[in-house]
C-alpha positions, 0 to 999 in steps of 0.5 A, a space after each residue: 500500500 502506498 496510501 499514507 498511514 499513521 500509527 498514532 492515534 492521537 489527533 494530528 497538530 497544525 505541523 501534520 495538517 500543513 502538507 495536506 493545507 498546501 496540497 489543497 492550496 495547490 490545487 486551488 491555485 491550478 484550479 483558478 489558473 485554468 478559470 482565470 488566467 487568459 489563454 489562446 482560444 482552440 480554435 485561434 490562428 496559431 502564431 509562430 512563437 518566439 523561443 527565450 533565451 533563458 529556454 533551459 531554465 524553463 526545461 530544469 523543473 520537469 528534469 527536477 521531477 525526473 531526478 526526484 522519481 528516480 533519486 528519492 526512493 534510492 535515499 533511505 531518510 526520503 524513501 519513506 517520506 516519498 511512499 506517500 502519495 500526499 507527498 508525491 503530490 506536494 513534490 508534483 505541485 512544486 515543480 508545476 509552480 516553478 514551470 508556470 512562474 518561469 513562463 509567467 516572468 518569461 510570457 506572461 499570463 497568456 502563455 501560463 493559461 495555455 500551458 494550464 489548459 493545454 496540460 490539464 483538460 487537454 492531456 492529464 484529464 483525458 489520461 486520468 480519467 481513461 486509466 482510471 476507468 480502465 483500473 477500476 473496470 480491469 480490477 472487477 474482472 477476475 481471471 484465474 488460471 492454473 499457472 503456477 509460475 513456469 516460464 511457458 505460462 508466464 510467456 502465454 501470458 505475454 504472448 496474449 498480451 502481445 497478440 490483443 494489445 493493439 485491438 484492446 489498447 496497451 492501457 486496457 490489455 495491462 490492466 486486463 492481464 497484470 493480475 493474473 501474471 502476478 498470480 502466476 509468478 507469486 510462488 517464484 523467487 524472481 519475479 521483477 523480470 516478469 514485469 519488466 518484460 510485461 511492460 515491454 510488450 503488453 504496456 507498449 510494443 504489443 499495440 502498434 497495429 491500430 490508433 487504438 493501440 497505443 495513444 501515438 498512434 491515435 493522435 496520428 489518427 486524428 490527424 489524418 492517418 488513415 484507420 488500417 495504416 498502421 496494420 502495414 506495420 505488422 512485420 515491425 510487430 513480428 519481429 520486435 514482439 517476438 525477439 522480446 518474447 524469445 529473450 523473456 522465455 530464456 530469461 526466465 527459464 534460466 532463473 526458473 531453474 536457478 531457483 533451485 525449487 520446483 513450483 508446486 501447484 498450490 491448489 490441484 483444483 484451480 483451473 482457468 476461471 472467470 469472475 467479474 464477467 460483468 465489466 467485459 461489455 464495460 471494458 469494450 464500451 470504455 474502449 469505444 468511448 476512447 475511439 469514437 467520442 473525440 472532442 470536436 468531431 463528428 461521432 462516426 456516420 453523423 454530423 453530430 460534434 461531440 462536446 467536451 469532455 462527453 468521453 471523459 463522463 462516459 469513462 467516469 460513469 462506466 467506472 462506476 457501474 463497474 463498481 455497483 455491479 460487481 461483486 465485492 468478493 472479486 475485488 478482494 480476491 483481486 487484493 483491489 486498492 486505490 493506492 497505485 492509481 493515486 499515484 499515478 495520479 499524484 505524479 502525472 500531474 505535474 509531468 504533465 504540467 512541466 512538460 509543456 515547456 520542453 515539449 515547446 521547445 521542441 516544437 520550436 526548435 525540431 525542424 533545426 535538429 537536421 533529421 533527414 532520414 528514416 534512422 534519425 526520426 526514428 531514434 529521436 523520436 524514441 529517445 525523446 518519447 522516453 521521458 516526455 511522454 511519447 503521444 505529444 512527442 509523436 506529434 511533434 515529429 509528425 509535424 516536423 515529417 509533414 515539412 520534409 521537402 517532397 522526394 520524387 522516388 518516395 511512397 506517401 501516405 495521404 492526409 486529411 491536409 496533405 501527405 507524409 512520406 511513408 518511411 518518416 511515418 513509420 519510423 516516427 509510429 515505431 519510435 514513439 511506441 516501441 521506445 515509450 518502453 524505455 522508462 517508467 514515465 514513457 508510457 501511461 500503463 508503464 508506471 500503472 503497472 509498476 505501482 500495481 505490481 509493487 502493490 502486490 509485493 513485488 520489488 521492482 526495479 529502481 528508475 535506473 534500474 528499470 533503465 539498466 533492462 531497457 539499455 541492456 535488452 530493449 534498445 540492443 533488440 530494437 537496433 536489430 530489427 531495425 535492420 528490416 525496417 523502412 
């Protein structure tokens, strides 16, 4: 658990109850930025903007949170104190703060309206409410297996998860699977691996065939990408999921047989169960909302324009019938708590909202980084998707492969507003979903997973731990597949 527990019982003094005063004044402060502070309007024509030259001041907050998810839990004297989400939370509106009032002193109010809005109900809104949803249908379902541990069970697992990602979506296909994987591996010493490779596959590389696989791919979508594209990128799919798949299997199986015990069935009458069956047609609604109800678009085969915020209520509500109707025997056999969700919750706030100065950064200064070629686009795209999130990266490199000078000999994908080439599009889709599995923060359901798994008493990997597997084995597999790519 990683809620906040006091084992006094005494009533707390005025020194305790000041995290929980600044965390409300915090979140007053944001709150009345978004109402009062003057913005651009959505529909205005969007002017070229400057960049400052003190830039990288403005960059040094979201590099301070990065370094406070990765540092903190590694100082025996903070860790504690950074268990609380409360804290996290403080930790997340500090850093926002010192984001907007850089662009407040450099921009102006204007510019600390954007940043709000464009953060807030544009991205953290629609995130939140969709993995909460997600979270609380996917905690009411309840699959039970026979598996006992053995690495050919853990790999159906992964190789399920692989196989339904790109139709369900990573968010959906994690949620959905992560319990009975740590069912499976309960008994076994290691266990870290298991979930390093889940969010790999499951959480990231499994979804890259449809926009409704992974979030890049749907901002390409609505930008013009045509529905079925993605599924060209099936042979990528192929070979990255299954060298990962492959590497698992030996991975596990060597530590399998390095535990030196062997896995006994700890009920001889489990057998491949379902509870919960209930939240199946939630989960397929919740997954329909994300697909068709898109702000300011025509819901599909009408001319009606959904409103703001309409999906979001939608995945609120199917959240909550999931809640009334299933039964409260499956959420406690699912262990289900609110504490992992809290915390992605606490942290992504201000990830999102001191993101937006690098992110502008790069949208002003990404055509000057010289990328020409399918192999840049690709690795840049990847490399900055680790850590900035890789949805706004994505578009970023999208529009920046838009303005390529037109190559006669090139294959292009048609657009709504114009064309791509083919290759830049493949390697900007490709970075931004198979390298959002780089760090915890890359990918939405990456950090879900972690807290859930942790939850559960799993020790996961550190921040840079969890970067060591990335390095040593995703990124040395994605450079040999490139090999076939475009």
């Amino acid at each position: 658990m990683h809620g906040d527990h006091h084992s006094s019982h005494a009533a707390p003094g005025p020194v305790a109850q000041l995290p929980k005063a600044i965390a409300i004044a915090g979140t007053l402060a944001v709150a009345a930025g978004l109402f009062l502070a003057p913005h651009t309007p959505a529909d205005a024509p969007k002017a070229e903007k400057a960049l400052h030259a003190l830039w990288w001041i403005g960059v040094l907050p979201f590099a301070a949170l990065l370094g406070a998810i990765a540092v903190f839990p590694l100082i025996p004297k903070i860790a504690h104190w950074w268990h609380s989400n409360l804290n996290r939370y403080l930790v997340s509106l500090v850093v926002a703060g010192l984001a907007l009032a850089y662009l407040f002193a450099t921009s102006g109010a204007t510019a600390v309206g954007d940043a709000l809005h464009h953060a807030v109900p544009d991205e953290y809104v629609p995130f939140m409410s969709l993995l909460f949803a997600l979270y609380v249908i996917a905690g009411g379902l309840r699959i039970e297996t026979p598996f006992d541990g053995r690495p050919k069970e853990n790999l159906t697992i992964l190789l399920v998860g692989a196989l339904i990602a790109s139709f369900v979506g990573t968010t959906g296909a994690a949620m959905v699977l992560i319990r009975p994987l740590l069912e499976s591996i309960r008994e076994r010493k290691y266990k870290a691996h298991s979930v390093v490779f889940f969010i790999f596959i499951v959480c990231n590389c499994g979804g890259c065939l449809l926009p409704i696989g992974d979030p890049p791919l749907f901002m390409g979508y609505l930008r013009g990408v045509p529905f079925l594209w993605t599924m060209s990128l099936w042979k990528e799919w192929i070979i990255v999921n299954g060298l990962l798949l492959v590497a698992y299997f030996a991975i596990d199986t060597v530590l399998f047989k390095k535990e030196r015990l062997a896995v006994q069935r700890s009920d001889t009458h489990r057998r491949f169960a379902l509870e919960g069956a209930v939240n199946i047609p939630l989960l397929a609604l919740a997954i329909a909302a994300v697909a068709l109800l898109v702000p300011g678009k025509a819901l599909l085969g009408t001319a009606w324009m959904v409103p703001n915020f309409l999906r979001e209520g939608v995945l609120f509500g199917l959240a909550g019938l999931s809640w009334l109707l299933t039964k409260r025997s499956v959420r406690t056999a699912n262990r289900f708590e609110f504490g992992a969700i809290l915390e992605v919750a606490a942290i992504f706030i201000g990830i999102f909202i001191s993101m937006q100065i690098p992110l502008e950064v790069l949208k002003v200064e990404g055509a000057k980084l010289g990328i020409e070629s399918p192999f840049a686009f690709y690795w840049i795209t990847g490399a900055l998707s680790s850590f900035l999130d890789n949805a706004p990266t994505y578009v970023v490199f999208f529009e920046i492969a838009k303005i390529m000078p037109f190559v006669p000999d090139e294959a292009y994908v048609t657009l709504a507003d114009g064309q791509v080439r083919a290759d830049l599009l493949t390697a900007v889709s490709l970075g931004a979903v198979f390298m959002g599995a780089n760090t915890y923060i890359g990918n939405g359901p990456n950090f879900m997973v972690k807290a859930i798994a942790e939850s559960e008493g799993v020790k996961m990997p550190s921040f840079f731990g969890y970067m060591a597997w990335s390095v040593g084995i995703l990124i040395p597999l994605l450079a040999l597949a490139q090999i076939v790519f475009p």
